[in-house]
MOPAC internal coordinates of N, CA, C and O (Angstrom, degrees):
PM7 1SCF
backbone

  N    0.0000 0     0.00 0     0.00 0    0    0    0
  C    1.4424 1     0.00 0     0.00 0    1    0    0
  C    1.5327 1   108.71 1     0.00 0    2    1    0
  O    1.2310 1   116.58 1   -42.37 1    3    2    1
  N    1.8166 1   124.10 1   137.63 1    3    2    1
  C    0.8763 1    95.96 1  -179.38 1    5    3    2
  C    1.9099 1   120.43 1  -101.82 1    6    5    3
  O    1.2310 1   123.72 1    -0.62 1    7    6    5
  N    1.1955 1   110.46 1   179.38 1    7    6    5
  C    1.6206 1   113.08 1  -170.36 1    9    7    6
  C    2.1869 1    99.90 1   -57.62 1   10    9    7
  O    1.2310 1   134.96 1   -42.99 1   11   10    9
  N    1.0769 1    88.66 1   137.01 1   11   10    9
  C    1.8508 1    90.98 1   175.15 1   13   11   10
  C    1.2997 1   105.51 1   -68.74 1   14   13   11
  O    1.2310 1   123.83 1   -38.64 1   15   14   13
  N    1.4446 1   110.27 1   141.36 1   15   14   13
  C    1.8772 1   128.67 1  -170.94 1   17   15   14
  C    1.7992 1    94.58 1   -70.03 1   18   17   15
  O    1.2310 1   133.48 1   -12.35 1   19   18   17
  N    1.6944 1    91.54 1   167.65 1   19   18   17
  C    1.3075 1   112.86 1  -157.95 1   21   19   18
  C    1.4568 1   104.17 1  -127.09 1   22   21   19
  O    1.2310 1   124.46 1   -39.29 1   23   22   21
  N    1.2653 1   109.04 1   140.71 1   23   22   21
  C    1.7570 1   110.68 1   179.53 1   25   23   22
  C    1.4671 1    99.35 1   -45.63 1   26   25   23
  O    1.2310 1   112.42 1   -34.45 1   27   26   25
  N    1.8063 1   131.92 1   145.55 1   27   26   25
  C    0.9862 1   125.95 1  -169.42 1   29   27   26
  C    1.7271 1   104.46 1   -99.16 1   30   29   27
  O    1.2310 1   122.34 1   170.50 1   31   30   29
  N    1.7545 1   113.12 1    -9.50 1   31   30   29
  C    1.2494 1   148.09 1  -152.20 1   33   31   30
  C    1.3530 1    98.84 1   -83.23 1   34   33   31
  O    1.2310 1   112.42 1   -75.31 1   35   34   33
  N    1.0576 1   131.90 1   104.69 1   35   34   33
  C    1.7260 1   126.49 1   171.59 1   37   35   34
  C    1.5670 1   109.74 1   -84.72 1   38   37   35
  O    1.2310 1   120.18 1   -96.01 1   39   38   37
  N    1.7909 1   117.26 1    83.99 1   39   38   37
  C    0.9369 1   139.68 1  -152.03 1   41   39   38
  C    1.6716 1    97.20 1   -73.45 1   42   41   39
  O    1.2310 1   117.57 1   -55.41 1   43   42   41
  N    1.2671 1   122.22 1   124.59 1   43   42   41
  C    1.7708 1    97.12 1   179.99 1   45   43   42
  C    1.5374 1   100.98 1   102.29 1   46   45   43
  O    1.2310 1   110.34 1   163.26 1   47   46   45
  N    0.7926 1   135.75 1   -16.74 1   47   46   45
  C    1.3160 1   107.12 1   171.80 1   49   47   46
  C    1.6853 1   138.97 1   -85.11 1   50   49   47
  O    1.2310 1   132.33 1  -167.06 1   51   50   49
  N    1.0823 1    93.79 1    12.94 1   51   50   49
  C    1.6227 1    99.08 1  -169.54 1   53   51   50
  C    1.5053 1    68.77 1  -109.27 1   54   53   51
  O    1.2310 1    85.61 1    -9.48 1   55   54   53
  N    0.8125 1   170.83 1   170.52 1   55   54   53
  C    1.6473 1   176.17 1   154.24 1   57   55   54
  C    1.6951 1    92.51 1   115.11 1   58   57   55
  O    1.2310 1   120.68 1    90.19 1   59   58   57
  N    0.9495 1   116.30 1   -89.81 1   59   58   57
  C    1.4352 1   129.21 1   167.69 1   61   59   58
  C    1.4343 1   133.12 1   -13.79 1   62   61   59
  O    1.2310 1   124.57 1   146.00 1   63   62   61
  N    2.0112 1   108.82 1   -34.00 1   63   62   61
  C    1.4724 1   102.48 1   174.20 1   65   63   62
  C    1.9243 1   100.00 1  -100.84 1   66   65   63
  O    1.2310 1   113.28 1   170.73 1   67   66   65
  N    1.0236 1   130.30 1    -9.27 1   67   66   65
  C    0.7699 1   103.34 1   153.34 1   69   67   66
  C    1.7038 1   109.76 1    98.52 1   70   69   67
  O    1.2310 1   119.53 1    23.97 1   71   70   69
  N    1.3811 1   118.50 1  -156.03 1   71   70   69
  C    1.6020 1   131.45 1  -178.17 1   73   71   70
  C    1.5292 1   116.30 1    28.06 1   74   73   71
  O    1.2310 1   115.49 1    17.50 1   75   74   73
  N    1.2598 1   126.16 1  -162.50 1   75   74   73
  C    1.6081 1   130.41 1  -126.82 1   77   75   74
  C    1.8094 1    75.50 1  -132.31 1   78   77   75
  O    1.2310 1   134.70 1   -14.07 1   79   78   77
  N    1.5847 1    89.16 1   165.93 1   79   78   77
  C    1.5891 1   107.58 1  -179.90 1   81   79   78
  C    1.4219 1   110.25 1   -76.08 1   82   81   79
  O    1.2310 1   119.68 1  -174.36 1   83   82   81
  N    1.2929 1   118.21 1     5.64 1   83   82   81
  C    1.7583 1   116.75 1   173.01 1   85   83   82
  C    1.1798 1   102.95 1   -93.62 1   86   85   83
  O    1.2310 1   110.67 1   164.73 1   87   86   85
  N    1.6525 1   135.15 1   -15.27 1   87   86   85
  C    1.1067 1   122.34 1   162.66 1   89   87   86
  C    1.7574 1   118.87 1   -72.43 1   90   89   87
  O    1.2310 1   133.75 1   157.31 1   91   90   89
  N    0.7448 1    91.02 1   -22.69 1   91   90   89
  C    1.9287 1   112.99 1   159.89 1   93   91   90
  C    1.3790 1   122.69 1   -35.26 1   94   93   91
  O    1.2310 1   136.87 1   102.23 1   95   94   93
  N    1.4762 1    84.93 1   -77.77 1   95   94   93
  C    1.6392 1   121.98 1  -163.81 1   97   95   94
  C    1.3143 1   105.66 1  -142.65 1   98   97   95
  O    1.2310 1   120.02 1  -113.20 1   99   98   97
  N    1.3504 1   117.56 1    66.80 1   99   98   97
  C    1.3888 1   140.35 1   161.86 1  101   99   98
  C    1.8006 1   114.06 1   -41.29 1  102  101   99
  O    1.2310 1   133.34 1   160.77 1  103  102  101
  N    1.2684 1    91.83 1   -19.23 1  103  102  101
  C    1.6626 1    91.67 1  -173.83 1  105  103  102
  C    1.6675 1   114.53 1  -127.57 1  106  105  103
  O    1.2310 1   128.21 1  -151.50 1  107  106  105
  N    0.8692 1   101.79 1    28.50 1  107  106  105
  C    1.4385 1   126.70 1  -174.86 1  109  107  106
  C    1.5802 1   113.57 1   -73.22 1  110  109  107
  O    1.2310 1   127.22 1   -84.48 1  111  110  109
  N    1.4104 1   103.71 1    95.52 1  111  110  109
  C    1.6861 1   108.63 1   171.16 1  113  111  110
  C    1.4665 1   127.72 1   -20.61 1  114  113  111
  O    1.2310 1   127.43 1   -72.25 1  115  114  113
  N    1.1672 1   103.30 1   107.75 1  115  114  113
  C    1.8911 1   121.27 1  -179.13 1  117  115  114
  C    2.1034 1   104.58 1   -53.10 1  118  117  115
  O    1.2310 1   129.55 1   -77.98 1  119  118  117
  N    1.2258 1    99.19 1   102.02 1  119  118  117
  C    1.7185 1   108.61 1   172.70 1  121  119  118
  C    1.5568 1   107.11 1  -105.38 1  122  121  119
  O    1.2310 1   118.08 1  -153.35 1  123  122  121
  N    1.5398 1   121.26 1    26.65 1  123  122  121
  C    1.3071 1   102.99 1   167.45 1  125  123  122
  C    1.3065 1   126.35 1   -71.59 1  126  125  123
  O    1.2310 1   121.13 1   145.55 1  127  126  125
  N    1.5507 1   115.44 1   -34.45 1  127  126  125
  C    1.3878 1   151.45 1   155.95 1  129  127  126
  C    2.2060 1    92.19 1    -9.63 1  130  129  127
  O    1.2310 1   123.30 1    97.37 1  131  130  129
  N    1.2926 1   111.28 1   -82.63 1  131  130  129
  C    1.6206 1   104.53 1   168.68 1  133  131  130
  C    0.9486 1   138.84 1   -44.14 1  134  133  131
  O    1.2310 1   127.02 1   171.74 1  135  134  133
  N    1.5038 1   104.10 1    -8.26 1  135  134  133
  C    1.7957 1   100.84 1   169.51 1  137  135  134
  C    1.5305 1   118.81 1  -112.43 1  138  137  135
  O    1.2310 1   129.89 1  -146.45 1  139  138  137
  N    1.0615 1    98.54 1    33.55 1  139  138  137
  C    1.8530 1   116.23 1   177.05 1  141  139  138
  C    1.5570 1   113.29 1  -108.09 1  142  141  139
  O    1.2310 1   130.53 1   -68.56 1  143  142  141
  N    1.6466 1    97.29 1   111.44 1  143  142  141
  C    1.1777 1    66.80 1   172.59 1  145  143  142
  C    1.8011 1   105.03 1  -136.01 1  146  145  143
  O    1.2310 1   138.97 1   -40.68 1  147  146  145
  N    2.2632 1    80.82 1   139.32 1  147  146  145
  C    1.1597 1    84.81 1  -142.58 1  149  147  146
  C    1.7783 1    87.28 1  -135.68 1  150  149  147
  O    1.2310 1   119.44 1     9.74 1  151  150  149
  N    1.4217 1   118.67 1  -170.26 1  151  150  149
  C    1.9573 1   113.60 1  -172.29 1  153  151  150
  C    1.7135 1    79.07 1   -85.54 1  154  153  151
  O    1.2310 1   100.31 1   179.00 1  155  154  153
  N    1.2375 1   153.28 1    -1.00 1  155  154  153
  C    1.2572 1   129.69 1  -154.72 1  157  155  154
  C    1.7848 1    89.46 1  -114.32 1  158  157  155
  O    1.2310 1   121.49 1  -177.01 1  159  158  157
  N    1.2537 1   114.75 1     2.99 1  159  158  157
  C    1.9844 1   122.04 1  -170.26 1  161  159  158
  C    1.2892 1    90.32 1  -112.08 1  162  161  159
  O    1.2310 1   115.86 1   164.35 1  163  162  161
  N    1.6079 1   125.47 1   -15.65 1  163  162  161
  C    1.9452 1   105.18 1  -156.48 1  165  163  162
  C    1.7798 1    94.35 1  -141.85 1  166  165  163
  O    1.2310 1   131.13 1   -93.93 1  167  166  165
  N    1.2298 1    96.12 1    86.07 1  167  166  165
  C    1.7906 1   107.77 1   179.19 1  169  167  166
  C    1.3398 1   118.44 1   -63.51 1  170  169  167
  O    1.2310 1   127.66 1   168.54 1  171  170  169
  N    1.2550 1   102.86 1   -11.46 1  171  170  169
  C    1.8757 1   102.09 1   175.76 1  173  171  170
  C    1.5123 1   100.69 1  -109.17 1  174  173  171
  O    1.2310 1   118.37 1  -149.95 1  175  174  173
  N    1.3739 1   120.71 1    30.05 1  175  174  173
  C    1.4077 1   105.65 1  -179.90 1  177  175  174
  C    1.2949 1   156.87 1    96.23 1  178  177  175
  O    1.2310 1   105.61 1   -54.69 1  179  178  177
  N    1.0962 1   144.28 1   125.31 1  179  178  177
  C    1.5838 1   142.65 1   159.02 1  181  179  178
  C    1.4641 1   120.18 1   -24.99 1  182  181  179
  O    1.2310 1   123.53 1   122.99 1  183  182  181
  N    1.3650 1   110.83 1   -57.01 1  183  182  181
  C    1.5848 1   111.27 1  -178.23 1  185  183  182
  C    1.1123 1   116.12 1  -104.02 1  186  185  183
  O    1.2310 1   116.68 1  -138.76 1  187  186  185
  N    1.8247 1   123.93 1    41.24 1  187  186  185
  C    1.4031 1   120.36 1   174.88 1  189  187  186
  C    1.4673 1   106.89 1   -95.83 1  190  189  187
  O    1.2310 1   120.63 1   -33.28 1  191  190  189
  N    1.4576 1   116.40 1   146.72 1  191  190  189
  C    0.9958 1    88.94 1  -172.38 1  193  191  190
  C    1.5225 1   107.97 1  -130.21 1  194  193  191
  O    1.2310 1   112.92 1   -74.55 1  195  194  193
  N    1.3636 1   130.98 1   105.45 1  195  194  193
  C    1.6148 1   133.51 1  -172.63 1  197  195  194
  C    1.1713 1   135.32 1   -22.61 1  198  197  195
  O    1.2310 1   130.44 1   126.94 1  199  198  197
  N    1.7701 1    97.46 1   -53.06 1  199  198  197
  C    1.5645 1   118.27 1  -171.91 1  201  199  198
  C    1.6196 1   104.22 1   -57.41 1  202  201  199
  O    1.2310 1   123.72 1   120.36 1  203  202  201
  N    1.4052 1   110.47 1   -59.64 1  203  202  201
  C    2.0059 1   134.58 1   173.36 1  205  203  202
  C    1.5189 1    97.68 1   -35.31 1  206  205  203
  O    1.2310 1   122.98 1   118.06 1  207  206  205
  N    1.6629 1   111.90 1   -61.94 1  207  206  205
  C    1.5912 1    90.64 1  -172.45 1  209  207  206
  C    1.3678 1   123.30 1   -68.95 1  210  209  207
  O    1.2310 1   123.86 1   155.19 1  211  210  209
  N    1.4325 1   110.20 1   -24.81 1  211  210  209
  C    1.4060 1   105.21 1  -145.28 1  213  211  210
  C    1.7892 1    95.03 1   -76.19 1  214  213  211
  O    1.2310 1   124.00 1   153.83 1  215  214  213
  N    2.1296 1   109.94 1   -26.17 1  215  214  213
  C    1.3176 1   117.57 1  -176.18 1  217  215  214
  C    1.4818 1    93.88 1   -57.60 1  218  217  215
  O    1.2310 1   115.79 1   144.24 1  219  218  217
  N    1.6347 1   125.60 1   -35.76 1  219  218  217
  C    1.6582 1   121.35 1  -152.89 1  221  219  218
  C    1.0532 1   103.01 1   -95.04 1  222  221  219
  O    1.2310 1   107.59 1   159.27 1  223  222  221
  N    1.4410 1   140.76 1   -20.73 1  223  222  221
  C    1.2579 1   121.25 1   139.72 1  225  223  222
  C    1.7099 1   144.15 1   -73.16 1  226  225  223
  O    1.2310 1   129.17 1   177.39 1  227  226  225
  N    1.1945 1    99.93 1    -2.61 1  227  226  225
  C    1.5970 1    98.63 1   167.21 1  229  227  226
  C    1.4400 1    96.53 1   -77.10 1  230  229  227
  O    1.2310 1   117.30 1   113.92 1  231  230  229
  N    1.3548 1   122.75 1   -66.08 1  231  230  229
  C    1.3909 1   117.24 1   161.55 1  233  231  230
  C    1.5233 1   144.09 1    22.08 1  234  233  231
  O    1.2310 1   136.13 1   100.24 1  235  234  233
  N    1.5326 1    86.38 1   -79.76 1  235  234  233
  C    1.5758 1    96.32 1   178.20 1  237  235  234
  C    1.7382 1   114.02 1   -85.26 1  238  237  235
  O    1.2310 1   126.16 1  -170.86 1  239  238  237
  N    1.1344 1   105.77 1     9.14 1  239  238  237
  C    1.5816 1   113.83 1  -177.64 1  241  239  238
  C    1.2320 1   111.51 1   -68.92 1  242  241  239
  O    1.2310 1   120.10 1   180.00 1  243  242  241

């Protein structure tokens, strides 16, 4: 008689190998750059101020 068949599915293995999404995508475009925040992220400036425009453009509507 022969031995009964076996899931062919290697259940677990994406769990199993393990490591970070750069082993993935080893070449994966650097976005730390957006989380700086820095005068070289904010082209209108230090003393702009959002809340002012966004009131001065409903404003002029």
């Amino acid at each position: 008689m022969s031995s009964p068949a076996e899931c062919p599915i290697p259940h677990g293995a994406l769990t199993t190998m393990g490591g970070s999404n750069m082993e993935w995508w080893p070449n994966a475009l650097n976005l730390d750059i957006l989380h700086q925040h820095d005068t070289k992220t904010n082209p209108l400036g230090h003393d702009f101020d959002y809340r002012e425009e966004v009131k001065n453009s409903m404003l002029r509507r």
